[in-house]
C-alpha positions in Angstrom: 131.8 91.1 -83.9 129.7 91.8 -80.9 126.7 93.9 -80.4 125.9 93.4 -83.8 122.5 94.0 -84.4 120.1 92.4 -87.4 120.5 96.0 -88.9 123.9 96.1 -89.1 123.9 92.6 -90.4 122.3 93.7 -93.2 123.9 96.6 -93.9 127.6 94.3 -93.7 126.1 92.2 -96.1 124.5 95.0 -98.9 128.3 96.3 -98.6 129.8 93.5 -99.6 127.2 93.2 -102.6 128.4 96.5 -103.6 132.1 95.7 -102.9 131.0 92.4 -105.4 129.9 94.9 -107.9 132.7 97.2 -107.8 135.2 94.4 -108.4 133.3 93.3 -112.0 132.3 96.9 -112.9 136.1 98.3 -112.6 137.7 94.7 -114.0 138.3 96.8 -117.0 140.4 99.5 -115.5 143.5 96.8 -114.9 142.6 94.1 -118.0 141.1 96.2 -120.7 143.7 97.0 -122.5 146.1 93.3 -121.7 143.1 91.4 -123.0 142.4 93.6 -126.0 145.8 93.8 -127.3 146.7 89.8 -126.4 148.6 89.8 -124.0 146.6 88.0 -122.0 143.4 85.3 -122.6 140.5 86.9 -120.9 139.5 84.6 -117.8 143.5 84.5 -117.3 143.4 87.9 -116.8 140.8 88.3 -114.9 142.2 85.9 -112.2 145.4 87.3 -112.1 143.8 90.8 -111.2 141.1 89.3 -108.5 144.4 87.6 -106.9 146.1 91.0 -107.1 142.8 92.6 -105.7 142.7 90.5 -102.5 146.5 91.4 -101.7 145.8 95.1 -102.2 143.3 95.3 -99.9 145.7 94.2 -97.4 148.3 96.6 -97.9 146.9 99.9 -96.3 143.6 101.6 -94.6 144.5 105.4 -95.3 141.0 105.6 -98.0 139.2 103.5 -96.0 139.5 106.2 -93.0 138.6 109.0 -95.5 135.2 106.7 -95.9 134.6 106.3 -92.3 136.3 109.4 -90.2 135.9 112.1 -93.0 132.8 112.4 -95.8 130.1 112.3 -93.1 130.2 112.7 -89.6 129.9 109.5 -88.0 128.3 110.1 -85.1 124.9 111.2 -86.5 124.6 108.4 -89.1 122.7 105.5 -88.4 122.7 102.2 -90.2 119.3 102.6 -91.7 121.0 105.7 -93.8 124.5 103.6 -94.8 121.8 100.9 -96.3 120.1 103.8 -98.6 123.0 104.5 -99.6 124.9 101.5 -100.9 121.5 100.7 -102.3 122.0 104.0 -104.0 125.7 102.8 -105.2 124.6 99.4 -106.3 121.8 100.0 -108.3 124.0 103.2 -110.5 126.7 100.6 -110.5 124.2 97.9 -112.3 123.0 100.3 -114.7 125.9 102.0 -116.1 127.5 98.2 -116.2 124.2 97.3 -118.5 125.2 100.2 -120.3 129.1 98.9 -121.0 129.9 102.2 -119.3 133.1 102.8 -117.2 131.6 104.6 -114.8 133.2 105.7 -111.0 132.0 103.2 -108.4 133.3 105.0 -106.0 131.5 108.3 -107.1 128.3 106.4 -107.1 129.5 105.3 -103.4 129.9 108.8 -102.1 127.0 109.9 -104.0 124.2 107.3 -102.8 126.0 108.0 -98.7 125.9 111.7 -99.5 122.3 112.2 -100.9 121.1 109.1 -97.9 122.2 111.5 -95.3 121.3 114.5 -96.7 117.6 113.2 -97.3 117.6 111.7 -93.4 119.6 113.8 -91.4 120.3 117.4 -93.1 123.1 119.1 -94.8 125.1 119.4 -91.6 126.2 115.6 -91.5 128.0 116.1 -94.8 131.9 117.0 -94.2 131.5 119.7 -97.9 134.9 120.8 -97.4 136.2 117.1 -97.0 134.0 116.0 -99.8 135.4 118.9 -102.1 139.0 118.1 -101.0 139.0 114.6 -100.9 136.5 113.6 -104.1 135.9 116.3 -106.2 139.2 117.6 -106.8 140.8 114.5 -107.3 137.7 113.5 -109.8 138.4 116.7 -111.6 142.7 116.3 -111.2 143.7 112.7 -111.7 142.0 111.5 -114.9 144.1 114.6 -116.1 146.9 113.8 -114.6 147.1 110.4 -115.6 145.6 111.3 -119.5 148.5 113.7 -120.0 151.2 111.5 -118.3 150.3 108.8 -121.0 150.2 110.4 -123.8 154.1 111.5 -122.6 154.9 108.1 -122.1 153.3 106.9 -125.1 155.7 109.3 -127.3 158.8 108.2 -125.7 158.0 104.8 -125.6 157.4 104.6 -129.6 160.7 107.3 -129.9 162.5 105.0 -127.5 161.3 101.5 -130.3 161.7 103.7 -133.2 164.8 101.4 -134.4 163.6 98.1 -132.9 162.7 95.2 -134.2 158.1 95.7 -134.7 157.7 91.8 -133.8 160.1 91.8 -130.8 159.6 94.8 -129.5 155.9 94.4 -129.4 156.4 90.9 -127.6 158.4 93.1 -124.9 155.6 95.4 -124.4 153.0 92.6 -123.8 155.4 91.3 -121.2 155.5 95.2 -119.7 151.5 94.8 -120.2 151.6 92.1 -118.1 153.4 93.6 -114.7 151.5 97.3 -115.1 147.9 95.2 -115.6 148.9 93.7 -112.4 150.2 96.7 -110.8 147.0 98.3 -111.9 145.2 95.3 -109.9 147.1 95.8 -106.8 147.0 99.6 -106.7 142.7 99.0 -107.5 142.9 96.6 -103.8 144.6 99.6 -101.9 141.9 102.1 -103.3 138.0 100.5 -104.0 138.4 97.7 -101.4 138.9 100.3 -98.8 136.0 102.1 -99.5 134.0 99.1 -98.4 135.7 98.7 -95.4 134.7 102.6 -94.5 131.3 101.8 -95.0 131.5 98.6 -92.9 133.5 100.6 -89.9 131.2 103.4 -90.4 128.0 101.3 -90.2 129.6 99.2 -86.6 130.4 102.9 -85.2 127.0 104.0 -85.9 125.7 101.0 -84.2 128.2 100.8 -81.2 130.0 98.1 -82.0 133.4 100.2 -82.1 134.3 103.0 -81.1 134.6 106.7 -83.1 137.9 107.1 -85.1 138.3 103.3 -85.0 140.3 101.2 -87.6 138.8 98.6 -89.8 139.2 95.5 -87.7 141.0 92.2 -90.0 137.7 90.5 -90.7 136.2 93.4 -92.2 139.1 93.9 -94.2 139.7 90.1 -95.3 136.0 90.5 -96.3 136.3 93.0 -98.4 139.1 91.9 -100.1 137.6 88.2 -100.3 134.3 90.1 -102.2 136.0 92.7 -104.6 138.6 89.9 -106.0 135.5 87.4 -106.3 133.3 90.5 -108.3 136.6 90.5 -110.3 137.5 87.3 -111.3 133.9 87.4 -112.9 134.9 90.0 -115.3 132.7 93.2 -116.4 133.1 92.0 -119.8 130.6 94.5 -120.8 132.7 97.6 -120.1 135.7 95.9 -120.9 134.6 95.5 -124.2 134.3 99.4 -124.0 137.9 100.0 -122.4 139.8 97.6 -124.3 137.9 98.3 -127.9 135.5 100.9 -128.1 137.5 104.0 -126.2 140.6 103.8 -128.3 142.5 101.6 -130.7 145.6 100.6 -128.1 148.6 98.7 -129.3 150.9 96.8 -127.2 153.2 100.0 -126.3 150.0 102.2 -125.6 148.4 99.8 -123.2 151.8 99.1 -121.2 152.0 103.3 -120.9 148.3 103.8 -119.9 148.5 101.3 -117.4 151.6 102.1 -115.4 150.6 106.0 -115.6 147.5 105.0 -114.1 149.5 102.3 -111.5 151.5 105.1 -110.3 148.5 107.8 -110.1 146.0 105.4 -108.2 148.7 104.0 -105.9 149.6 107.6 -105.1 146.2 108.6 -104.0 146.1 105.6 -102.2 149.2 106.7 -100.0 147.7 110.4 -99.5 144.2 109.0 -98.7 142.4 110.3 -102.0 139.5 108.1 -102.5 139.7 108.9 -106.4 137.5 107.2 -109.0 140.2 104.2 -110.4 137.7 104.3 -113.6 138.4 108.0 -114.6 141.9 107.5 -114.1 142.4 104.3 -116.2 140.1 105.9 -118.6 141.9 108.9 -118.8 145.3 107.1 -119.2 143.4 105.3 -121.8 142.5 108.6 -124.1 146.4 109.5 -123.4 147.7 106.5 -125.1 145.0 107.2 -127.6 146.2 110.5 -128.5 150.0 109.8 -128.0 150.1 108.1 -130.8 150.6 109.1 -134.8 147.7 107.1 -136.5 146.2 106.5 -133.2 142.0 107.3 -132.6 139.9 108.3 -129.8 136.0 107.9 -130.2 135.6 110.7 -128.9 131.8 110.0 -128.8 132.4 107.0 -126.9 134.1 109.5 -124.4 131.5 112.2 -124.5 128.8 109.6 -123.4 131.4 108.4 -120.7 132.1 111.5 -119.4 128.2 112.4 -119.0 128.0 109.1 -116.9 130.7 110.4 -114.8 129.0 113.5 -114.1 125.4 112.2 -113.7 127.3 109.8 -111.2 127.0 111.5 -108.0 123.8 113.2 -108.9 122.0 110.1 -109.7 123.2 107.6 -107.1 122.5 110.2 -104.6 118.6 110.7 -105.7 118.4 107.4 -105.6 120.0 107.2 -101.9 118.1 110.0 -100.9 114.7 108.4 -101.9 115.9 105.2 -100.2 116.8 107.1 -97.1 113.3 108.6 -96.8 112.0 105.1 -97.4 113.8 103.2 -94.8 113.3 105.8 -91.7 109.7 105.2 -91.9 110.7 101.9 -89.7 111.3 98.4 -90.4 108.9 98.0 -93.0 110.4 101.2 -94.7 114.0 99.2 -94.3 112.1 95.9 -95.7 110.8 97.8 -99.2 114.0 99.6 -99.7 115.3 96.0 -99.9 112.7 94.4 -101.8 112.6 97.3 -104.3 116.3 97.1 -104.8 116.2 93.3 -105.6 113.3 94.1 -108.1 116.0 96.7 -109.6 119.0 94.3 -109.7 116.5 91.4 -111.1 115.3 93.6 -113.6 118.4 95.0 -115.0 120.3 91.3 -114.9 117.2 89.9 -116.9 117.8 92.9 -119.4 121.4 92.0 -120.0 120.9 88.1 -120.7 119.1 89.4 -123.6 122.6 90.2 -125.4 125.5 88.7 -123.3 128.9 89.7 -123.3 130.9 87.1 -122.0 135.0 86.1 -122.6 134.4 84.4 -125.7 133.1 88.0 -127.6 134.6 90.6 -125.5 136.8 91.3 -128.3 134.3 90.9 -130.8 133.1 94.4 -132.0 130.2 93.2 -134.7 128.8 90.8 -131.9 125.8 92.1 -130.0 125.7 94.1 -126.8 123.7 95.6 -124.7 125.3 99.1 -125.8 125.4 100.6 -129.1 128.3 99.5 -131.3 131.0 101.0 -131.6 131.5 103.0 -134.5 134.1 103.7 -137.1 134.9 107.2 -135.8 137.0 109.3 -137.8 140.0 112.0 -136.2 138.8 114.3 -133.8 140.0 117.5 -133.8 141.7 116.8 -130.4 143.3 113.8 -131.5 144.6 115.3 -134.9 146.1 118.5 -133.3 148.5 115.9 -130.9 149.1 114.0 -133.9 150.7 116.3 -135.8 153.6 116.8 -133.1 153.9 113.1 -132.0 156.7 111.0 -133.3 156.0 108.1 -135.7 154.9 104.9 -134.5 157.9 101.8 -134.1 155.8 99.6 -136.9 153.6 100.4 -140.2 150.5 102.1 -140.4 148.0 101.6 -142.3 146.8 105.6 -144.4 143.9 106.9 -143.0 141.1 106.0 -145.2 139.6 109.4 -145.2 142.7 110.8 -147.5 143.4 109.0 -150.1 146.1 109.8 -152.9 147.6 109.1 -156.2 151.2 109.1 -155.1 152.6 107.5 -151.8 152.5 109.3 -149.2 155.8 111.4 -147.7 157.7 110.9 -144.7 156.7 113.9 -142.2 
């Protein structure tokens, strides 16, 4: 940890605030669905998946190279630029958590870098090919992917149960909940802890303290692993109210198929190196179970307003990067007000969501207050009811759908 200048210091720390960040704001990607169906209490949960969180981080560095080798080039970035960005990240990441909405932290990551460098250095620093490869396809692919692999698994899992026992089959599936949630956890170490430690190695290469196309050394990955399962175990209750309950109406089999589709999609990016947004997947694998499911319900304005977030993501973290950037190469003062405003920022928007708290004790609570709209009763989309019609009945009873009522029961089809 020599030749490590106050700078750098600085910029070590406000990555492992944003590291803290990213472990509450994607809680919901691994617990939304366990918590919301009962298969685990809440703080449980949560602790389970910050443990799980800390391991993965161990496991492998292939992302964390694609932060630190392949977005920007390295040797023209200087630590005053990494802090814009992360600033950029942290303050996106705050307000779309205000907002209950699952954003990408790690699209706010690459966009608050990209617009930082950008704003201070010109478009040449910015790897576009590597940036089109590496995020936007994968942004664009996997949520896909891992939507249409549920909604497959969703139809043979209730095929598979259509015989079985409702009760004892649905205790099975919270018990399958159980191991994906914390496969989901593990896979989420291996992927968002690793971007942290990027930005860590790319921030000591910039300042000399090792060497281009260096590995992160253990104590920068211990400490991001140590920050993201502490940012966990606190629990984004806010947009796991959203995941679990506002997104879709998931039932034990649903959530046990959205999250091992999204287990086996994240840890597979992991292994090529795609730094892909774990919230878009999850979120994706969440509308799948949604739709694979007779009876089932996506709000799809819940979704809409999602996906907007998702695409304003990059945009918006890197403005804010970019106008960080231009801030702090005015000199150390410039560095000092970036700092100040950002903690004005966080201050502000943590003061705005004390006003109506979402904590473990209401996060499954959809008439208690929020800081978000609530969710409303959302009738079949046209979306949902076209799958409908060709998926196989669920293993237990449904309730008719309100909206078509009739005189004589209704008939097996």
């Amino acid at each position: 940890m020599e030749h490590i200048t106050l700078l750098i210091g600085i910029v070590i720390v406000t990555a492992l605030v944003f590291d803290f960040t990213n472990g509450f704001h994607d809680t919901a990607n691994a617990m939304a669905t366990t918590i919301s169906t009962g298969a685990l209490k809440p703080k449980t949960a949560v602790a389970m998946s910050a443990v799980l969180n800390l391991v993965g981080a161990f496991l492998s560095v292939e992302v964390a190279a694609t932060i630190s080798k392949g977005i920007v080039d390295e040797s023209g970035i200087r630590p005053e630029i990494i802090f814009a960005g992360l600033v950029g990240a942290i303050v996106w990441n705050l307000l779309t958590w205000l907002a209950g909405l699952p954003s990408s932290s790690s699209h706010a990551l690459f966009g608050g870098l990209i617009g930082a460098t950008i704003a201070s250095v010109g478009t040449g620093a910015v790897h576009g090919d590597a940036v089109v490869m590496k995020v936007l396809i994968p942004a664009v692919v996997a949520p896909v992917v891992a939507g249409l692999a549920t909604v497959l698994a969703t139809r043979m899992t209730y095929r598979l149960a259509r015989n079985a026992d409702p009760e004892a089959s649905a205790k099975g599936y919270r018990a399958g909940q159980i191991a994906s949630a914390a496969l989901v956890s593990l896979a989420h170490g291996t992927n968002d802890a690793q971007k942290t430690m990027g930005v860590i190695t790319l921030a000591l290469i910039s300042g000399g303290a090792l060497g281009v196309d260096a590995d992160p050394p253990m104590w920068v990955i211990a400490s991001a692993g140590i920050a993201i399962a502490l940012g966990t175990y606190l629990g984004g209750w806010r947009i796991i109210r959203t995941l679990g309950k506002g997104l879709a109406d998931i039932q034990p089999p649903q959530g046990f198929a959205a999250q091992t589709g999204a287990a086996v999609t994240i840890l597979a990016s992991s292994h090529i190196g795609f730094a892909l947004s774990t919230t878009q997947v999850c979120s994706g694998a969440v509308m799948g179970a949604g739709m694979g499911r007779k009876g089932g319900v996506v709000r799809w304005s819940t979704a809409g307003r999602m996906i907007a977030a998702w695409g304003l993501t990059l945009p918006a973290a890197g403005l804010v990067g970019a106008g960080a950037a231009l801030l702090a190469d005015q000199g150390d003062w410039g560095v000092t007000a970036v700092a100040v405003l950002a903690l004005i920022a966080c201050g502000a928007i943590w003061v705005a969501s004390r006003r109506k708290p979402v904590t473990h004790d209401n996060v499954n609570d959809l008439n208690e207050p929020q800081g978000v709209a609530p969710v409303p009763a959302e009738p079949v989309g046209v979306v949902t009811a076209a799958l409908q019609a060709v998926s196989p009945p669920p293993a237990g009873p449904t309730a008719a759908p309100a909206a078509t009522p009739a005189p004589a029961p209704a008939t097996a089809g």
